[in-house]
C-alpha positions as CSV (number, residue, x, y, z in Angstrom):
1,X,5.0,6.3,-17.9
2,X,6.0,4.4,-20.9
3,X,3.5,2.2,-22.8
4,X,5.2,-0.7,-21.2
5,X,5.6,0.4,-17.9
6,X,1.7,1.0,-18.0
7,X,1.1,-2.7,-19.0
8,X,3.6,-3.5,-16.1
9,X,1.5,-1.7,-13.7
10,X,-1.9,-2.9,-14.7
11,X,-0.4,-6.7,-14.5
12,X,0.5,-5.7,-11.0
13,X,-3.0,-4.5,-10.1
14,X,-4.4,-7.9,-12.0
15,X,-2.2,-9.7,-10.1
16,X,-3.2,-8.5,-6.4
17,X,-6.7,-8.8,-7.9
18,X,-7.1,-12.1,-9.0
19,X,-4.5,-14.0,-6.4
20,X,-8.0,-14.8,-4.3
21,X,-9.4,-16.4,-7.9
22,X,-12.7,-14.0,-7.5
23,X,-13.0,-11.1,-9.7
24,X,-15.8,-9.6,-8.5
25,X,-18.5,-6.3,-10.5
26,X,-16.9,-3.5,-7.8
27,X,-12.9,-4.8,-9.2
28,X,-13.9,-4.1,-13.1
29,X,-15.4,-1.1,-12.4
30,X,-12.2,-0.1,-10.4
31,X,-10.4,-1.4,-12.8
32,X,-12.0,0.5,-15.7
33,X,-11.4,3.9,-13.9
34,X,-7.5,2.9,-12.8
35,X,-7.2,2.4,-16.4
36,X,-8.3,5.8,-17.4
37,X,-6.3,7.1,-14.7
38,X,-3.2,6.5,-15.6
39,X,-3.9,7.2,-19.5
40,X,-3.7,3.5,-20.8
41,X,-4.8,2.5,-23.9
42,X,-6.9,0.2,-25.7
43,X,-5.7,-3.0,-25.1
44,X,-3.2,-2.8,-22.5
45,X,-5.3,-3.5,-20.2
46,X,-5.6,-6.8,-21.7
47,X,-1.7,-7.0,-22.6
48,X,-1.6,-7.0,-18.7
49,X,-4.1,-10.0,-17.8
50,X,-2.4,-12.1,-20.6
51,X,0.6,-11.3,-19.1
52,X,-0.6,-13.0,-15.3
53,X,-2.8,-15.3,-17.3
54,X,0.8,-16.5,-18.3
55,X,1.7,-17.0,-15.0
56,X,5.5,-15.2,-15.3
57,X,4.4,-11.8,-14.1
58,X,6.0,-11.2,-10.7
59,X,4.8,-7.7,-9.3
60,X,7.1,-5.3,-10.7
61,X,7.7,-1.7,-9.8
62,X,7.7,1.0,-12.5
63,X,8.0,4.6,-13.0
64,X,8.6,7.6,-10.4
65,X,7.9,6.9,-6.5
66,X,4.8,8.7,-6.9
67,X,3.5,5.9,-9.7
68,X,4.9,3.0,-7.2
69,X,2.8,4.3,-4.3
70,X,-0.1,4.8,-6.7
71,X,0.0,1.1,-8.3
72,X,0.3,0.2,-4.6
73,X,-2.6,2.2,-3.5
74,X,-4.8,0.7,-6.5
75,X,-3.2,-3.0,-5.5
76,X,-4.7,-2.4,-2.4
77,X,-8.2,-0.7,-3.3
78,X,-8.6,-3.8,-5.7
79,X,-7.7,-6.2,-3.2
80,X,-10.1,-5.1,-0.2
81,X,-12.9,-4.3,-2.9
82,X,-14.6,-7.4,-1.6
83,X,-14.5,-6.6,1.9
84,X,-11.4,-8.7,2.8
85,X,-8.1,-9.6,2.4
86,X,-7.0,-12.9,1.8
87,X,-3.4,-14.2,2.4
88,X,-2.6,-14.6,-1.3
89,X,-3.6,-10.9,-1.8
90,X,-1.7,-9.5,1.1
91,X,1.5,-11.8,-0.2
92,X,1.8,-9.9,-2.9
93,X,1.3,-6.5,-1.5
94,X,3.4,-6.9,1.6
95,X,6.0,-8.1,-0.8
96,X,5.6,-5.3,-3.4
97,X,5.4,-2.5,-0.3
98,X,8.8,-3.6,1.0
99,X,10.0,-3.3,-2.7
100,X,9.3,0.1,-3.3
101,X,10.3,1.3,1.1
102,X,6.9,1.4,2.0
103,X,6.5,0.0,5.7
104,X,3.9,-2.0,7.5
105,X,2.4,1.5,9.0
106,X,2.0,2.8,5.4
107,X,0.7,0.1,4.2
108,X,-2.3,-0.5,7.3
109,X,-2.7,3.4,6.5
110,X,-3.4,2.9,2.7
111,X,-5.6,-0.4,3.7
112,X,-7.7,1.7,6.0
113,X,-8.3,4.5,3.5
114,X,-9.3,2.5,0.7
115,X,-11.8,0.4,3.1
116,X,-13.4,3.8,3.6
117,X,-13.5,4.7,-0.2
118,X,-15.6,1.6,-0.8
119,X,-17.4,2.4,2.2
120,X,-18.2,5.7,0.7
121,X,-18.9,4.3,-2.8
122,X,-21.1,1.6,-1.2
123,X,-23.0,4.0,0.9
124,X,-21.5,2.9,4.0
125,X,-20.4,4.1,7.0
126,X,-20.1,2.5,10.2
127,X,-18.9,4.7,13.6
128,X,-15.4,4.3,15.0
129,X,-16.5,4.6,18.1
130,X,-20.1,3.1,19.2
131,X,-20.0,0.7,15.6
132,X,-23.5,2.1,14.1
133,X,-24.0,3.2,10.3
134,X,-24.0,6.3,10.0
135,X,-24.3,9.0,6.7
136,X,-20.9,8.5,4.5
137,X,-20.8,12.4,4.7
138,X,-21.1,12.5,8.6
139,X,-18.0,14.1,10.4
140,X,-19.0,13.5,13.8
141,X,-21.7,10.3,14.7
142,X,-25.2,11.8,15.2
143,X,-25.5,8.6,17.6
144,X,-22.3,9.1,20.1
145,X,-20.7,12.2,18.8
146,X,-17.5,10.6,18.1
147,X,-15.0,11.7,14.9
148,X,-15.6,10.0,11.9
């Protein structure tokens, strides 16, 4: 991606993240590593904050498909870091999903997957089926025997 198109993205990221007005220690972190992953540098990270800070940033599309499902994947993992998802949050990724041709099905199938990420970062890991925590590693409930 070009330099701008990598301030674009990260200002679409911010934006998801901060439409519930909480940034909480689990969304820098992410942050931080979404940064390195897509090879931004110094100060574009904060290019992109002043750029919602501004309040003209509307989420924006950039780059190949592969870097619009990506920005939404991170948009989502951001959003659901805290453990929910309000309606300002899911606004904007609804909205930037249908942009980019990526339905309501793909979407709850991104949102489910990056609830278990955090649940595997946290530690976490509750049962499909009978609801108790379980190892994050566990394929099958030791409790019920159910697929994890």
């Amino acid at each position: 991606m070009a330099d701008e198109d990598i301030v674009t993205y990260l200002a679409n990221i911010v934006l998801a993240s901060r439409a519930d007005r909480k940034v909480n220690p689990l969304e820098e972190k992410a942050m931080e590593y979404m940064c390195q992953g897509i090879g931004a540098r110094h100060g574009d990270l904060d290019k992109a904050i002043k750029a919602v800070e501004a309040g003209n940033h509307k989420p924006t599309p950039v780059g190949r498909f592969s870097d619009k499902v990506r920005n939404l994947e991170d948009m989502i993992y951001i959003s659901v870091s805290d453990g929910q998802l309000p309606a300002s949050q899911k606004k904007i990724i609804l909205s930037f999903g249908k942009e980019i041709n990526v339905n309501q099905e793909q979407i709850n199938g991104i949102l489910d997957e990056s609830k278990r990420r955090i649940k595997l970062q946290r530690g976490e890991m509750m049962c499909v089926s009978c609801g108790k925590k379980i190892p994050p590693t566990s394929k099958y409930c030791p409790f019920c025997g159910g697929r994890c």
